[in-house]
N, C-alpha and C positions, 0 to 999 in steps of 0.2 A: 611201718611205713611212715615215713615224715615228709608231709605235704612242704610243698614250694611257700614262702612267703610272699604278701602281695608285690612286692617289688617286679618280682616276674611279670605278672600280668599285663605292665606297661607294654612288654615287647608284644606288639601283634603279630599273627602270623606263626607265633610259636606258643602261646599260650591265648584260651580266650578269655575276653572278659570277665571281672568276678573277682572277689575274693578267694584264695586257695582254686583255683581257676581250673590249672593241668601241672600234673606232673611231671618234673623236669626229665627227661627222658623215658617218661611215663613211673618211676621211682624214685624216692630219693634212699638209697641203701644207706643203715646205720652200718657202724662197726660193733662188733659184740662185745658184750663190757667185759669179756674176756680180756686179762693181761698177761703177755708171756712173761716168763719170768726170768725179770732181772734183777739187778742187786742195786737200784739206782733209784727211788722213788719219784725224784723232780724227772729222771729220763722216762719214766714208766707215765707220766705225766703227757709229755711231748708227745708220746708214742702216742697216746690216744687222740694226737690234732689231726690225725688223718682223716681228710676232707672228705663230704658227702658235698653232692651239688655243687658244678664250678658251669659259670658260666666267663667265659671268654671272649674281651672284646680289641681287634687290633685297631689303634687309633690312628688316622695319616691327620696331621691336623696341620694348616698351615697362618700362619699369623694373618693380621691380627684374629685370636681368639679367646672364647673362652667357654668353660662346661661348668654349671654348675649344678652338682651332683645331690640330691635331697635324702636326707634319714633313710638309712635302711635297715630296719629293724631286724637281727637277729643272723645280721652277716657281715662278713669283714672283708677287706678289700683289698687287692695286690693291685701294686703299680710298677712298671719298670719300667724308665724310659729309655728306649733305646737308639734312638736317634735325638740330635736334636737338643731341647731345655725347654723348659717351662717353672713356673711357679705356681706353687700350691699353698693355699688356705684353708684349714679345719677351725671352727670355730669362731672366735676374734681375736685366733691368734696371729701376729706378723708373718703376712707369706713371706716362701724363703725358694731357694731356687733350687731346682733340680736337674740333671745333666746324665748324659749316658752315664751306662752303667750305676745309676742311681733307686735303690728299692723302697717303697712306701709301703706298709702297712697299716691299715686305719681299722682297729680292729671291732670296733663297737658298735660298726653301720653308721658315724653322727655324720651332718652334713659337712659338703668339702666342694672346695671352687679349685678346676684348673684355669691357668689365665698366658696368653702368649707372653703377656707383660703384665705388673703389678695393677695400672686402670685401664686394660681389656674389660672390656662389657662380656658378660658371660650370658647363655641362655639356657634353660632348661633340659638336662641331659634326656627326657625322655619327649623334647621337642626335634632330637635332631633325629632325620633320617640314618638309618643303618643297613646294611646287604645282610642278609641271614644266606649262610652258607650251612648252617647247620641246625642241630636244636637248640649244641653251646656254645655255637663260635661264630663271632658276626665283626663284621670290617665298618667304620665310620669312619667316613671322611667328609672333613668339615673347616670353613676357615675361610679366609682373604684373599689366598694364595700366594703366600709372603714366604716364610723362612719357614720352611720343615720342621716340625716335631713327632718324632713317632713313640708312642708307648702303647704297650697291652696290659689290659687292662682285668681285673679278674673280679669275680664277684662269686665269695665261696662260702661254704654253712659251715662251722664246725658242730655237730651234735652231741659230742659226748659231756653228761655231764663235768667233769675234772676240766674239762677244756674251756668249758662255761666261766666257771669258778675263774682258770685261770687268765681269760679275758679277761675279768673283772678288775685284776689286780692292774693291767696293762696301761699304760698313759693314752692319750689319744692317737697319738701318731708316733710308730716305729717308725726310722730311718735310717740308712743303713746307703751311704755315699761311696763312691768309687775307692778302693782299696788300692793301697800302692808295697803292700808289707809282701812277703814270700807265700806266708800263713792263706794268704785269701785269694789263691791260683784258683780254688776249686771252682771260688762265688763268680770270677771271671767268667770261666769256664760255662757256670751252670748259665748267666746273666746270657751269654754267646749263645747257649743251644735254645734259653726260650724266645732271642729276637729270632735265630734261625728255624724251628718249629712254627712261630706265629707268622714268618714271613714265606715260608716253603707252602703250606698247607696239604704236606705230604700225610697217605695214609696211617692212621693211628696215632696223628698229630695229637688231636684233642685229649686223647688219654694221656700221653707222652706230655702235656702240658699241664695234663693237672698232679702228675706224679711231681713235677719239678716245683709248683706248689705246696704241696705238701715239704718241700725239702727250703724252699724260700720261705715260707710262714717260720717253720721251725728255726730257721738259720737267726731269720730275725728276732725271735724271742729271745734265743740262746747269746744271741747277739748284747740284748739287753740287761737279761740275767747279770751278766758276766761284768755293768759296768754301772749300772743304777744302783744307788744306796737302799731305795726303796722295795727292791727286791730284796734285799736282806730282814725284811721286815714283814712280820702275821704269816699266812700259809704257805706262802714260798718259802719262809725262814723254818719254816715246823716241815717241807719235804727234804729240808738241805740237812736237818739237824740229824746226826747220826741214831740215833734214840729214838725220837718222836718220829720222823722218818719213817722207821722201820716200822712201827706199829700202823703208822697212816697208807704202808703199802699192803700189810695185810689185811687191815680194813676195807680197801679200798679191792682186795683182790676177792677176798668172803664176805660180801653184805651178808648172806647167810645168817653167817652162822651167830652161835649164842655170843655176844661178845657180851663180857662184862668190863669194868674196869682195871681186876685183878688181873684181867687174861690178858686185856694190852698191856699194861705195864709191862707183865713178865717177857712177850715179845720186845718189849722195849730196854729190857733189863734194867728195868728201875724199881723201885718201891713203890706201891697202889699211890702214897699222898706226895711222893716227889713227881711221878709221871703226869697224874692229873694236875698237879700245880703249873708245871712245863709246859703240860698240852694246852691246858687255857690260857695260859701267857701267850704261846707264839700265835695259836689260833684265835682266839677270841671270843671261845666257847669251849665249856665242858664236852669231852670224850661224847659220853654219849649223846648228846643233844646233836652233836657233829653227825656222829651214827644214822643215828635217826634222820639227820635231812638230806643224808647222802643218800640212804635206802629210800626214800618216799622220793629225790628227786630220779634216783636210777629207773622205779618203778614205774614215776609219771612218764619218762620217755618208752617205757615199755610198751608202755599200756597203746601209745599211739602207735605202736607199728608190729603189734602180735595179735594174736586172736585167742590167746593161751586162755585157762577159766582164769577168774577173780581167785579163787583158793591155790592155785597153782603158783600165781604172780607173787600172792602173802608169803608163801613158803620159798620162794626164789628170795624174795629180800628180808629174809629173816623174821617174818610174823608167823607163828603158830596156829593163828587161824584167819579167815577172812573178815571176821568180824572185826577182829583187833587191828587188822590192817585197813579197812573201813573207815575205822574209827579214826583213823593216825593218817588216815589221807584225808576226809573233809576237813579234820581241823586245818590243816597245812594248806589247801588249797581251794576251801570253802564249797568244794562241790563234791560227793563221792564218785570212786574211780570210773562206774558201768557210766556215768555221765563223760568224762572224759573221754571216754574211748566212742561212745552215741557222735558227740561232737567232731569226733575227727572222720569218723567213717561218712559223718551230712555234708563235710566237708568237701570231702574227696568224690561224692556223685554230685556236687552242683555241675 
């Protein structure tokens, strides 16, 4: 089980007071670190963005305005505007203008100002009033009453470790502007059923909107893959590589098992001292040291959302005994595991 971030708490009425407060529909469901199997390791990647926890907000906003949005730690953010334009600000870098059919993704939670115009004065996003029509989906309407803007607005968790990772690699802001090629009928299309979904609020909406999520995050990474240099470079470059790939999907698919060095190689069909030379070049780290943080981070998310024993969890991620696994989790995380899991259970009855 993976508690809500404080971020939620803001909303009253749907959560109370507190740190880790309630439950976003009383759960936040992981996905299992199961992966099917495919033969694509950066697509085996993508597969695991599938989103736990979406909250949904439709914005009627009318000039002059403005929102500005504070840190949100451990979530990432969808924007579509669908009526309308506005400019947006991440960081100190120069707003820039957005218009229908325009998608934002901010992947890392940092703070972000929408503005009706560049010196709109902005307030407090968890100042303005909002209608809660649901647990995840809430209408604000806010503004001067000048020229229409409308966007929905998403605030979604990815939990999988791999997804973590590949945050990491991400810039601050995906963008992803109105499409005029043959190629991007779909993005139309999909951009058309989430203003119609967010503006119908017909039965089954809210799911039906965070599946189109899942297909918008994706779109936009795959977006970016396909045209930043810096995606050709460290562990995006080691899931593209044919070779190193391969071995980083079977790792990633058996924390299990016994890996040595010799054993990925041979997945890899390389030689034990060219494969590890390869692996630490695009990665940035030896094979197994990689191993090892991927098993202790897969574990840590375990740990918070099973009730499994401590020796069952060591032998899920590849430790022979609990002790060994013990040992390889305080150093990594300076507290042992049964504390981990105490923490998140005081967590969940505040």
């Amino acid at each position: 089980m993976i508690l809500i971030p404080d971020f939620f708490a803001h909303r009253p009425g749907l959560w109370t007071s507190g740190k880790f407060s309630r439950k976003l529909g009383g759960v936040w469901t992981t996905p299992s670190c199961a992966i099917p199997a495919m033969s694509d390791p950066l697509g085996e990647t993508l597969h695991m963005f599938r989103l736990t926890g979406t909250l949904y907000c439709r914005a009627e906003l009318t000039a002059p305005w403005g929102i500005d949005v504070p840190a949100l730690p451990g979530c990432m953010t969808l924007q579509v505007v669908t009526a309308g334009r506005c400019w947006l600000e991440v960081g100190d870098a120069e707003p820039y203008l957005i218009g229908p059919g325009s998608l934002t993704l901010i992947p890392d939670g940092v703070p972000h100002r929408f503005r009706s115009a560049p010196a709109a004065s902005t307030r407090p996003l968890f100042d303005i009033p909002v209608q809660q029509l649901s647990d995840r989906y809430e209408i604000m309407r806010h503004g001067g009453g000048g020229e229409l803007t409308q966007v929905t607005y998403a605030v979604l968790r990815p939990d999988h470790v791999a997804a973590r990772r590949l945050i990491a690699q991400l810039p601050p802001v995906l963008h992803l502007d109105r499409f005029d090629d043959d190629e991007s009928g779909w993005l139309h299309s999909t951009l058309r059923l989430v203003a119609r979904e967010a503006q119908a609020l017909q039965p089954g909406g809210e799911t039906m909107l965070t599946r189109l999520a899942d297909v918008l995050v994706v779109q936009a990474i795959r977006s970016w893959l396909d045209a930043a240099p810096e995606a050709r470079q460290g562990w995006l470059a080691a899931l593209r590589d044919d070779q190193i790939g391969r071995a980083l999907t079977v790792l990633h698919r058996e924390p299990d098992r016994d890996w040595t060095v010799g054993a990925l190689a041979q997945q890899a069909g390389m030689s034990r001292s060219a494969f590890a030379a390869r692996f630490t070049d695009l990665v940035g780290e030896p094979v197994i040291r990689y191993l090892a943080t991927w098993r202790l981070q897969l574990a840590h998310d375990h740990l918070q959302r099973s009730a499994d024993p401590l020796p069952m969890v060591a032998r899920r991620f590849g430790y022979q005994s609990e002790a060994a696994f013990c040992r390889a989790f305080k150093r990594a995380y300076g507290v042992p595991p049964g504390q981990v899991r105490r923490e998140r259970r005081s967590a969940g009855n505040d």
